[in-house]
C-alpha positions in Angstrom: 0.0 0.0 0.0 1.3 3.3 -0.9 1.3 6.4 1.3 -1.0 8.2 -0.4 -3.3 5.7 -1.1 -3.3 5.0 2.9 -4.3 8.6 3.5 -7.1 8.5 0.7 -7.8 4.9 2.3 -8.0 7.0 5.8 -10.1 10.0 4.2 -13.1 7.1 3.4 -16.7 7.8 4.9 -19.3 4.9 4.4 -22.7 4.5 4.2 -25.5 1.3 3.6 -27.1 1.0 0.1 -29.5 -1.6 0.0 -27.7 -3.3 2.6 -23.9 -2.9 1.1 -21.1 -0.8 2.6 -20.1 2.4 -0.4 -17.0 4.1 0.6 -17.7 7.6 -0.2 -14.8 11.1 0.0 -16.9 14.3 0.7 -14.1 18.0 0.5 -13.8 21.4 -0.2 -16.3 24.0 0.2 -18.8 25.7 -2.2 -21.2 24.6 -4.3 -21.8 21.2 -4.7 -20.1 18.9 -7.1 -20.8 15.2 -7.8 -18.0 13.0 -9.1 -18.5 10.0 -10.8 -15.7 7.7 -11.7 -14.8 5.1 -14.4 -14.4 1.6 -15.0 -12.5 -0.5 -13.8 -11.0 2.0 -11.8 -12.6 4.3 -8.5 -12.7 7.4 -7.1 -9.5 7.4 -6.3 -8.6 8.8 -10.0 -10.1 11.8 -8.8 -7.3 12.0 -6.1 -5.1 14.4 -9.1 -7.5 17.4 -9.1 -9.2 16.9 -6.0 -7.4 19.5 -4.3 -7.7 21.9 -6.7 -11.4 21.2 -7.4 -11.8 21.3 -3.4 -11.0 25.5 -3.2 -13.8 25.9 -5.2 -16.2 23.7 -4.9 -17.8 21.3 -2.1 -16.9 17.5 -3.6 -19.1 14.6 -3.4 -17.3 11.1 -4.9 -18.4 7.2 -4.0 -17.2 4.3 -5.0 -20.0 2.2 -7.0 -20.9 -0.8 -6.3 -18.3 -3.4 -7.1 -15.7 -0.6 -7.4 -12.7 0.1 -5.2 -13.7 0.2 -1.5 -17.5 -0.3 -1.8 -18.8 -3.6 -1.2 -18.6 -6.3 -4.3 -21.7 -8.6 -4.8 -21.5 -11.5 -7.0 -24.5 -9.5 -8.7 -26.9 -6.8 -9.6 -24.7 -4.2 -11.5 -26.9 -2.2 -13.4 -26.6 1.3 -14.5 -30.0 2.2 -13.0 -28.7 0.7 -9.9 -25.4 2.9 -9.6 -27.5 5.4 -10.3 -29.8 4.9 -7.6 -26.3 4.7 -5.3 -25.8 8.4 -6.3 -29.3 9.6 -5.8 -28.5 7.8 -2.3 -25.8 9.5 -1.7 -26.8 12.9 -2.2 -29.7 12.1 0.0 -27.6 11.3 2.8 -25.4 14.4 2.7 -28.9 16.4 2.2 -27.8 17.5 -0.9 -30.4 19.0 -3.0 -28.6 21.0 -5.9 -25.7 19.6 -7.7 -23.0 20.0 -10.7 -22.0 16.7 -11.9 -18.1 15.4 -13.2 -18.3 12.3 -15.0 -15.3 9.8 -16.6 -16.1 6.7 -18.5 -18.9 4.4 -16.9 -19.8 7.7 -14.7 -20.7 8.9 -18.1 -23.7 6.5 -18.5 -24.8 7.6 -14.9 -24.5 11.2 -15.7 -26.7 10.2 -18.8 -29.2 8.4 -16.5 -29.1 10.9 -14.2 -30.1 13.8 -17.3 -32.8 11.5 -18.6 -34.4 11.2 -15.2 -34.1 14.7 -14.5 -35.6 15.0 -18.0 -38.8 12.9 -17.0 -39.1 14.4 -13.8 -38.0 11.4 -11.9 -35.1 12.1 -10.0 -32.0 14.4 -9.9 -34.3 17.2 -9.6 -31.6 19.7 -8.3 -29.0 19.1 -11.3 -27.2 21.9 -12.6 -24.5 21.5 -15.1 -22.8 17.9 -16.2 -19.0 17.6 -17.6 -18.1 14.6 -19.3 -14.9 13.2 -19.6 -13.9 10.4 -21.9 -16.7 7.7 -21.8 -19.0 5.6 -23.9 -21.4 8.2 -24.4 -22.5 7.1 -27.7 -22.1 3.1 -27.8 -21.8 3.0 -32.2 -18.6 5.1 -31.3 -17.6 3.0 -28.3 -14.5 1.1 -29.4 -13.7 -1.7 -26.6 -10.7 -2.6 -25.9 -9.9 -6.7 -26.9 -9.9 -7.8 -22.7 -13.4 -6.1 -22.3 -14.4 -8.0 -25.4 -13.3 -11.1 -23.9 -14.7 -10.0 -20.6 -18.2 -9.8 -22.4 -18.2 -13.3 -23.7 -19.3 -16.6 -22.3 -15.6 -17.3 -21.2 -15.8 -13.6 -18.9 -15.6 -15.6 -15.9 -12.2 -16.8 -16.7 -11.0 -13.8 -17.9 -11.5 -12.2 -14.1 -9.8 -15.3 -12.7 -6.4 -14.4 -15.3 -6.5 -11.1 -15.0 -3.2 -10.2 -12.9 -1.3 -6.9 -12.1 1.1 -7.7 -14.9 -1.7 -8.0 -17.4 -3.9 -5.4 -15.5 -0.8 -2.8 -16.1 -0.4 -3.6 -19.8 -4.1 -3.3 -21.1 -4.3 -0.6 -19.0 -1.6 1.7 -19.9 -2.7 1.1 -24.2 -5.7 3.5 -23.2 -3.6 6.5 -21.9 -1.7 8.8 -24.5 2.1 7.9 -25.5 3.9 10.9 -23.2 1.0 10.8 -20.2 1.9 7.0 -19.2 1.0 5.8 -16.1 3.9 4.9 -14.0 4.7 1.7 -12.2 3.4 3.1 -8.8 0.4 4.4 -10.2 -0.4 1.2 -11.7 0.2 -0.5 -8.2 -2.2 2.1 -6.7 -5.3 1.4 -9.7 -4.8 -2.6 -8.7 -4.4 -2.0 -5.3 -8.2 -0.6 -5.7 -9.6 -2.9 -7.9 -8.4 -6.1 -6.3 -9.8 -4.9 -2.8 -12.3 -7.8 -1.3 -11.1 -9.7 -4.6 -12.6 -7.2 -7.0 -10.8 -8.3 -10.3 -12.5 -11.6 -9.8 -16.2 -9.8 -10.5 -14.4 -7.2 -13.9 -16.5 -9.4 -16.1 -19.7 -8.4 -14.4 -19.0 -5.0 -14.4 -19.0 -4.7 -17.9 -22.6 -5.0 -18.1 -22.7 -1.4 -18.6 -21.6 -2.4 -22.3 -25.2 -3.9 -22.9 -27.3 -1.2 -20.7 -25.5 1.0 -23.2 -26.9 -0.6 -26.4 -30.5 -0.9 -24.7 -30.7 2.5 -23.6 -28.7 4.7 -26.4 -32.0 6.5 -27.3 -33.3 7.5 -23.6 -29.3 8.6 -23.2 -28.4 9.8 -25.8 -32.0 11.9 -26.0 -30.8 13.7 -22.5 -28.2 15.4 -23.9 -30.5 16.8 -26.9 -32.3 18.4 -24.3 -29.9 19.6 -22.2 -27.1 21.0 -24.2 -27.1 24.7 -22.7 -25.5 23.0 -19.3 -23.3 19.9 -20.4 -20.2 20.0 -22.1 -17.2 17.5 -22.9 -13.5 17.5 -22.3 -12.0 15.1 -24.4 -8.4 13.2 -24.5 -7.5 12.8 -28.2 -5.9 9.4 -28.4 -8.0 7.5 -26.5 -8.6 4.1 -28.3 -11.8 3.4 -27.1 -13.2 6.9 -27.1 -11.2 9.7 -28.2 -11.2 12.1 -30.7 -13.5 9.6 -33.1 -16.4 10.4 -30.2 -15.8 13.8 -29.4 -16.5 14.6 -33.8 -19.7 12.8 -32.9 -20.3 15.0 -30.0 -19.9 18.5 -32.0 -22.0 17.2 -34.8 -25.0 15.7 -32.9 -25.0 18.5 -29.6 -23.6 21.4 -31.8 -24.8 23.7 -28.8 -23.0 21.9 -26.1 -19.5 22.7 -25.1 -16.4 20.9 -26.0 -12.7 21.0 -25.4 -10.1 18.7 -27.3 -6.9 17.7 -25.4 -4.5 16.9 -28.5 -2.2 15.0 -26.7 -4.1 12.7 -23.7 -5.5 9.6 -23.4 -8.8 8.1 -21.8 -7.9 9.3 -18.5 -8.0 13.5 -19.1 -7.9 13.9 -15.3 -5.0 11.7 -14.2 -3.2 12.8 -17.7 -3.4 16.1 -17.3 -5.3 17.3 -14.2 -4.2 21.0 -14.3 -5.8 21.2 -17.9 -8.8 19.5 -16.5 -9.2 21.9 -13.8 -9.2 24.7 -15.6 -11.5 24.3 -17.5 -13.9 22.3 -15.6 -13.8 25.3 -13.4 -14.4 27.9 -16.1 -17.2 26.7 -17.6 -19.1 25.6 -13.9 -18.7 29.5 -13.3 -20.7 30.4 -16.7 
């Protein structure tokens, strides 16, 4: 264990969803903002601009279900259902009004989160969403060959293979050539995901893949709606979706924001969290 994942490991707060334990990070004071991390990864990826997010803003970040330090059923990983965690969450913190930062399979929360907003059935007190790189529209999703495998019938055996060697090597493909994640970070992103044996559930985590595909028109319809208050900061050469999804993004939502980063990978906010800041900041004070 590394000393600053102790101190973030120390810095945990937990609450019961539906009978699990979620680990949950609350800073910082201002308005609220929600933070939503990726897969396979937690909210420790956050950990790069949390300070500097912190002077501004008051910050709200859990680890879902099955993620980091949160509790890891053998089952029952549904968007919806992380969703519902969030909604949780902000209830017990008696938060009402929100921003929201999203990264990956946080984006198809945020998305969730719009489309109830949308519908009038939850997330009434949403303000503005950020996305970061995610599979926000699943015909530009481009997986990588291990999530493949971890959707087919032989998933189950892909968890039990999956070490920190191999872990560290798919990994790293997803982050751009001169942002590579060091040896100790890598240690840190298993360290997370193999808490209470987490690598042995990654194939049922990637269920997200499907929800994806079933609900691309309720998802992708929120952001049609809403794209006076959501905008997109976007690592270039991210394989699975990089500058391919961010075209898509400016031609669908032409009156949404957008920012390129030339030169990052999937992970914008680990990559180059100063960048991310920035902007993240300047467009939550519009």
């Amino acid at each position: 264990m590394h000393a600053d994942t102790a101190d973030w490991r120390s810095r945990a707060n937990y609450f019961t969803f539906e009978g699990h334990q979620i680990a949950y990070w609350t800073g910082g004071e201002g308005p609220p903002l929600l933070l939503v991390h990726g897969f396979p990864t937690c909210s420790w990826d956050w950990a790069p601009v949390w300070e500097d997010l912190s002077k501004q803003y008051s910050l709200i970040a859990c680890d879902m279900l099955g993620f980091g330090l949160s509790a890891k059923p053998r089952s029952g990983y549904s968007i919806h259902r992380q969703t519902d965690l969030q909604e949780a969450l902000l209830s017990h913190l008696g938060i009402n009004e929100f921003d929201a930062l999203v990264h990956d399979y946080g984006v198809s929360v945020g998305q969730e989160l719009l489309a109830r907003q949308h519908e009038g059935s939850g997330a009434t007190g949403l303000g503005q969403m950020l996305f970061l790189n995610g599979g926000i529209f699943p015909d530009q999703h481009r997986p990588r060959p291990i999530q493949k495998l971890g959707t087919s019938p032989i998933g189950f055996i892909i968890s039990r293979l999956l070490s920190r060697k191999g872990f560290g090597k798919s990994f790293s493909e997803v982050f751009g050539p001169d942002t590579q994640p060091s040896e100790a970070e890598l240690d840190s992103f298993w360290e997370f995901m193999s808490e209470h044996d987490g690598n042995l559930i990654f194939h049922k985590l990637l269920h997200y893949i499907a929800d994806r595909r079933e609900h691309e028109a309720r998802w992708v319809g929120a952001l049609e709606h809403t794209q006076a208050r959501i905008g997109l900061i976007n690592g270039a050469l991210d394989p699975v979706s990089g500058e391919h999804a961010y075209r898509k993004w400016c031609d669908l939502l032409p009156d949404a924001r957008h920012h390129l980063l030339p030169t990052i990978g999937h992970y914008p906010h680990v990559e180059a969290p100063g960048k991310v800041t920035a902007k993240v900041i300047e467009w939550l004070a519009e």
